[in-house]
Every structure is written in structure tokens, then in C-alpha cells.
N, C-alpha and C positions, 0 to 999 in steps of 0.2 A: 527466300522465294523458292517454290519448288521447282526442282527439275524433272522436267517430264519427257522418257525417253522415248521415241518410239521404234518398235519392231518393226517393218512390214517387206512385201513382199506376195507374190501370188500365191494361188491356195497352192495348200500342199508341199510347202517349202520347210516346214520344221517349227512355224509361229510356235502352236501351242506348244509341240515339247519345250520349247527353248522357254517359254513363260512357267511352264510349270518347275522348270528347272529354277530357276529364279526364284520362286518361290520356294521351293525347296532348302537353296540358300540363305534365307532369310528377308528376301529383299520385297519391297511394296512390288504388285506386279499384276495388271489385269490380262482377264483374261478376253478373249474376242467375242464383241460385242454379235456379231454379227451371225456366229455360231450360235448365241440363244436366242434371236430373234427369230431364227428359223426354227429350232427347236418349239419354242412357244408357239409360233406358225403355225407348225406341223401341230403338236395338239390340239390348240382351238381351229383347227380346219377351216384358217383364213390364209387369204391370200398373197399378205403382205411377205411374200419367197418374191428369192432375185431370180427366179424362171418363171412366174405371175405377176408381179408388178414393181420391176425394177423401183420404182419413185416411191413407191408408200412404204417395200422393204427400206430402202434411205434413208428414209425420213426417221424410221424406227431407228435404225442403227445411230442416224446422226443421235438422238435423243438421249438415246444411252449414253453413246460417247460424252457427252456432253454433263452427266451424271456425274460418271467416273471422272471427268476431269476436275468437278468439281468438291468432290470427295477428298482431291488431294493437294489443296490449298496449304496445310500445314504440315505435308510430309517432305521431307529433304528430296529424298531420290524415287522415285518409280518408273517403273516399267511398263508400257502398254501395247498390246496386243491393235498395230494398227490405232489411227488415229482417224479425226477429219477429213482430212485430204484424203484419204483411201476411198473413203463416199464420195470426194467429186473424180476422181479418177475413176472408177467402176461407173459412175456415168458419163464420163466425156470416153467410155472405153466401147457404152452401148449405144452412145453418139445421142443418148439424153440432154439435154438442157440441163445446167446448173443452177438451180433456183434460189433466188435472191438471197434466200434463211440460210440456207445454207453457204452462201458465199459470203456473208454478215458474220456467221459465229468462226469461221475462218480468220478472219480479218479480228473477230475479238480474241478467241482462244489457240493462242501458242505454244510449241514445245519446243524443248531443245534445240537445238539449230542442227546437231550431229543424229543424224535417221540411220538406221541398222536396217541395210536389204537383204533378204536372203534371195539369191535366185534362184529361179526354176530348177528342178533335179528328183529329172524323172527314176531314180532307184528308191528315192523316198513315196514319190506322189502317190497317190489311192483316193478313192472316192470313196465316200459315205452317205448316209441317208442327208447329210447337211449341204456335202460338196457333191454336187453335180456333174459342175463342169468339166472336161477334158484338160489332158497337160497342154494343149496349143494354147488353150484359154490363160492358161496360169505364167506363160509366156507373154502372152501378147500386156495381162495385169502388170506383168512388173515391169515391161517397157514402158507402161503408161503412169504407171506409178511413180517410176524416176524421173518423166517428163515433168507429171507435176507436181510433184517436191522441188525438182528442179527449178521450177519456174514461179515456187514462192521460196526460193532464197536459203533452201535446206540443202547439208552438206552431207551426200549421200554414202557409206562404207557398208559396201558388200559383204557380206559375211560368206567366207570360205566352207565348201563344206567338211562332213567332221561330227562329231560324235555332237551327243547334245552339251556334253561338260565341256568340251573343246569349246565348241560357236557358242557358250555361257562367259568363260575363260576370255577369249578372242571381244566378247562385246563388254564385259566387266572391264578388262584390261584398260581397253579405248575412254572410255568415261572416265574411268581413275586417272590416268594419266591427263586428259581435257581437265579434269577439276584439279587436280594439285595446284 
């Protein structure tokens, strides 16, 4: 059965280097769904951005997500950049409704029980044409994000911060040591 770990955490916390790292290493390891949905956005000059329409961007990301989980049915270990729950947190975050479909593939598709948070740390954060938001925002994400990890039964470990080989290092260790 695969295990499927996840990363998450608000923007601007280290996700991608730390995926990239991972992959680097050798290891299965997606990258954030949610950074190409807006990329794609941004070219086809539609709307579907989480600053134009939180729910239809969603919906996209849920899809994706949903992709990539199913991608990796026959792989031992991978790593993902943010999972499911991060889509119903970013909207019980913009005080959205959580719509059925997505509260449904929740309840189907699960990952490791051990979630990897990186918290806020603003000598990292910056914005770019994908990230918008401010560092408040990236604060107020990962409080909401542990809430609901929290509250479907996921065992939460902070990631210290630290180089990207370190917080690679520090989240390999945790896993290896959970699966022995």
C-alpha cells in the first residue's frame, strides 16, 4: 500500500524547495498543485486564481490533487506538496463553504496519518506572480491548516527551520524511523 506523505504549511514556508529536494534525492515527490493551476490561469487569462474565484480555483486544485494521488497506487513512498485538506482549509480560511465533492474525496482519499508543517518564517517568505498574499495570510493558513488536519485525526510535526538539506534530513529521519 502506498504511503503518501504530506508537506504542508502556508505559502512561502520552504514547500517547494523541500519537494525539490526530495526529488533530488531520489525520492517520488509532487510538486504543488496549486502553483500550476494558477500558472495555467495566468496564461489562459481565466479566472480560476484564489484572488478571482476562490471555488473554481478549488475545484481545479482538488482535481489535480486527485490525479496525482492516483498516480501513485503502486509506489512504496511519496511525497506531496500539500494534499486535500489544504483545499478545505484555504476555504473554511476565506469562510467559503465546503462543498459536498470535495468533503466525499476527503473521506475516500487518505494519507499517512504523520503530516509535515512547516511554519510561517518570514526571512524566507517573498511573493511572486503565483503568491499574492501577504506573511499575515501565511500565518493565519497554517493555524487553519493544523486545525483541520487536526480535526480529521492527522498527527501534526513541525518542521524546525534550517537549510533545505536539514528540513529534508529532519522529515526523511521521522518517516524512516515511523516505518521500521
Amino acid at each position: 500500500m502506498a504511503k503518501r506523505i504530506v508537506i504542508t504549511g502556508g505559502g512561502g514556508t520552504g514547500k517547494s524547495t523541500i519537494i525539490e529536494e526530495l526529488l533530488q534525492r531520489g525520492y517520488c515527490a509532487y510538486r504543488e498543485v496549486a502553483r500550476e493551476v494558477i500558472r495555467k490561469s495566468l496564461e489562459d487569462e481565466c479566472d480560476d486564481l484564489p484572488w478571482k474565484d476562490v471555488t473554481g480555483f478549488s475545484y481545479k486544485v482538488q482535481q489535480g490533487m486527485l490525479l496525482d494521488y492516483k498516480e501513485t497506487e503502486s509506489i512504496e513512498l511519496c511525497f506531496f506538496d500539500r494534499c486535500l485538506l489544504d483545499v478545505k482549509a484555504y476555504l473554511e480560511l476565506e469562510g467559503l463553504p465546503v462543498y459536498e465533492e470535495l468533503n466525499k474525496d476527503i473521506a475516500s482519499y487518505s494519507y499517512f496519518p504523520l503530516v509535515f508543517v512547516l511554519p510561517p518564517w518570514r526571512e524566507i517568505f517573498e511573493n511572486d506572480e503565483e503568491r499574492m498574499e501577504e506573511f499575515d495570510h501565511s500565518v493565519k493558513a497554517y493555524n487553519q491548516l493544523k486545525e483541520t488536519y487536526s480535526q480529521h485525526g492527522y498527527e501534526l510535526i513541525d518542521v524546525p527551520f534550517g537549510s533545505a538539506r536539514d528540513r529534508v534530513d529532519f522529515i526523511v529521519n521521522h518517516v524512516e524511523a515511523v516505518l521500521e
